[in-house]
N, C-alpha and C positions, 0 to 999 in steps of 0.2 A: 710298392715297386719291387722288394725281394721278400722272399717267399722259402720257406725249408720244405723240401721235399726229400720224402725216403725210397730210396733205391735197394735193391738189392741187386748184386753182383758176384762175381767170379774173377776173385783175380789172383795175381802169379808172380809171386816175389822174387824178384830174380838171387843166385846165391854170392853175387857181391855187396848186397844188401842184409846178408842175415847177420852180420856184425853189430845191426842197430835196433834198435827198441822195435819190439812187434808193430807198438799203435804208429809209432812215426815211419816203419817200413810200409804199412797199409799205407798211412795220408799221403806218402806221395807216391806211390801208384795209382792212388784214386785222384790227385790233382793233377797228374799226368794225363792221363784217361779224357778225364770230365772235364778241367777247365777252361773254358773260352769256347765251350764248345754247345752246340746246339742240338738239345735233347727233341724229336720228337715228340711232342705232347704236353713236353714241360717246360722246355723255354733253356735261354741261354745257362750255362752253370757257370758257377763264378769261384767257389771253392769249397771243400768238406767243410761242415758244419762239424759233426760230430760223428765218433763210432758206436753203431746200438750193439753190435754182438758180429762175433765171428767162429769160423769153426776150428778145429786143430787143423794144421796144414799138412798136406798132405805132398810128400816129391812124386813128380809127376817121371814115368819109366824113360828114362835114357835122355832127360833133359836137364834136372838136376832144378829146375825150377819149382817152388809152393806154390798149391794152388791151394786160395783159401774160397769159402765161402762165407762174404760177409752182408750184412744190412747196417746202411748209415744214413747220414742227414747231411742233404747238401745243399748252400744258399744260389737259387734259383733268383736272376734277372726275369720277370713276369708281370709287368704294370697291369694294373685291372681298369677296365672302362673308366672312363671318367677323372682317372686319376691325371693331378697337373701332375707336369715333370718339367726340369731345366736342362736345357742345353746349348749349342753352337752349331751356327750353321755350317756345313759343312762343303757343300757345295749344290746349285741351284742350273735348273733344265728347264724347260721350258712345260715338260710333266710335274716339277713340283721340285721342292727343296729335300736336303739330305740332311739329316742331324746328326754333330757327332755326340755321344754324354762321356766322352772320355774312358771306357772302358767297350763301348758298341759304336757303329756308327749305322745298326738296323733297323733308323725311325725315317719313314717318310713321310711330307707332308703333302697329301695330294694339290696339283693347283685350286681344285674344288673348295679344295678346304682353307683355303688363303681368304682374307677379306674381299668383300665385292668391290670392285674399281681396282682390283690386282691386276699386272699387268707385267711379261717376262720381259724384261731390256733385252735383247740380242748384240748391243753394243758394251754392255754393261756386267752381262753375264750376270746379273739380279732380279730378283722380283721386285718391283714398285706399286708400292700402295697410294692410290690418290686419293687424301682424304680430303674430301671440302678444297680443292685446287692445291692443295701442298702433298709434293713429293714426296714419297717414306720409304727409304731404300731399305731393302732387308740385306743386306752385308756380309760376304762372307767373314766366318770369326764371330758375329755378332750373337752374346749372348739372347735367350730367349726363353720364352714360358711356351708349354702346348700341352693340351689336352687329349690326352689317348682315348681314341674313336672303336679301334678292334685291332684286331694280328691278322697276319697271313701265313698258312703254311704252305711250303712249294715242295714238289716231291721232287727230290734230288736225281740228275742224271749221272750219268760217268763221266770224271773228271775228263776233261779234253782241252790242254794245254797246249797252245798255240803260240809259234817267238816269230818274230820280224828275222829281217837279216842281219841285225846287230846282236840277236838273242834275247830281246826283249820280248818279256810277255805281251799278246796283245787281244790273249780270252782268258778269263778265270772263269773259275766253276759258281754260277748263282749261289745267293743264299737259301738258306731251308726257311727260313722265318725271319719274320721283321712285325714293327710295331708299326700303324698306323694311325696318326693324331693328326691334328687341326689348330688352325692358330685364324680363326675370326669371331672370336670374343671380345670384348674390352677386358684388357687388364695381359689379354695373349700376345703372342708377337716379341718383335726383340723390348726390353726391358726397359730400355734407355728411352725409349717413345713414353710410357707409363711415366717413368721420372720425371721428364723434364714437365711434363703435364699437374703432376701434383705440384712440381715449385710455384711453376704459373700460378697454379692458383693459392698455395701460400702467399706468393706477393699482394693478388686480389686481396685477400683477406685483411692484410695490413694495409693497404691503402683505405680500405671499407673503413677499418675502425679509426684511423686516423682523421676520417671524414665525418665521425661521428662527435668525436673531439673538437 
């Protein structure tokens, strides 16, 4: 799920910061920079791993700013095929569910990718699974298991922020990348389905050997 990637970069210490230790002046200019933030090619960054080396700094003419040049290691959000992950519904459309993992909320779960006899409530604002005639509501909040299928990258356009008459926002700018999983496995899906399922059949069990007695 996370992954260390090395970057190099360019950056510029400002001279209210030169009071403090070089490495923790770099880490957070580079946590400033990079964090929460969606690399091209590498996926979400989450924060410096570590510093591999950097150059003497140099003040840049009539700014008063260092510019160093440094390479470091940074912990990259990147699920790889296949891999389970946990999360929370987030909120659900009639195209498919949103998941949040509490630091992203970049996973979609296409409808496709829902169990067969899935079906979107319009009253209900949920997906419903019908299995064998019983109802299986997928919940907003509801934890869950899914399986990541691929990413998507989107190439970003120019910000174009749009407010109602109260000043409210009412277009934000798309995401550059998102993850792309599936929940029609056994074992996938909100959690609480899986649960109550293994009690059941705990109980089976004990009545079985009870009967054997």
């Amino acid at each position: 799920m996370f992954i260390l990637t090395t970057i190099q970069d360019l950056i510029q210490i400002k001279p209210q910061d030169f009071s403090r230790p070089s490495a923790q002046a770099i880490k957070d200019v580079v946590n400033e920079k990079y964090s929460n933030k969606i690399v091209p090619g590498i996926g979400l960054c989450i924060c410096m791993w570590d510093l591999l080396s950097a150059t003497e700094g140099l003040i840049g003419h009539g700014t008063g700013l260092v510019n160093v040049n440094i390479e470091f290691r940074m912990s990259v959000f990147r699920p790889f095929r296949g891999e389970i992950l946990a999360g929370r519904i987030k909120t659900s459309t009639p195209d498919g569910i949103t998941l949040d993992l509490d630091f992203t909320s970049e996973v979609f779960i296409p409808a496709h990718c829902l169990f067969d006899n899935s079906s979107f409530s319009h009253a209900e604002n949920v997906w419903v699974w019908n299995s064998d005639g019983t109802e299986l509501f997928l919940d907003k909040g509801e934890p869950v298991l899914f399986r990541v299928e691929n990413e998507e990258w989107f190439d970003q356009r120019p910000t174009i922020v749009q407010k109602d008459e109260n000043g409210e926002v009412v277009e934000e700018r798309g995401t550059a990348w998102r993850v792309v999983g599936s929940m029609n496995q056994a074992g996938l899906g909100p959690t609480l389905w899986w649960e109550e399922q293994e009690g059941e059949g705990e109980e089976g069990d004990v009545e079985m050997e009870g009967a054997e007695e």
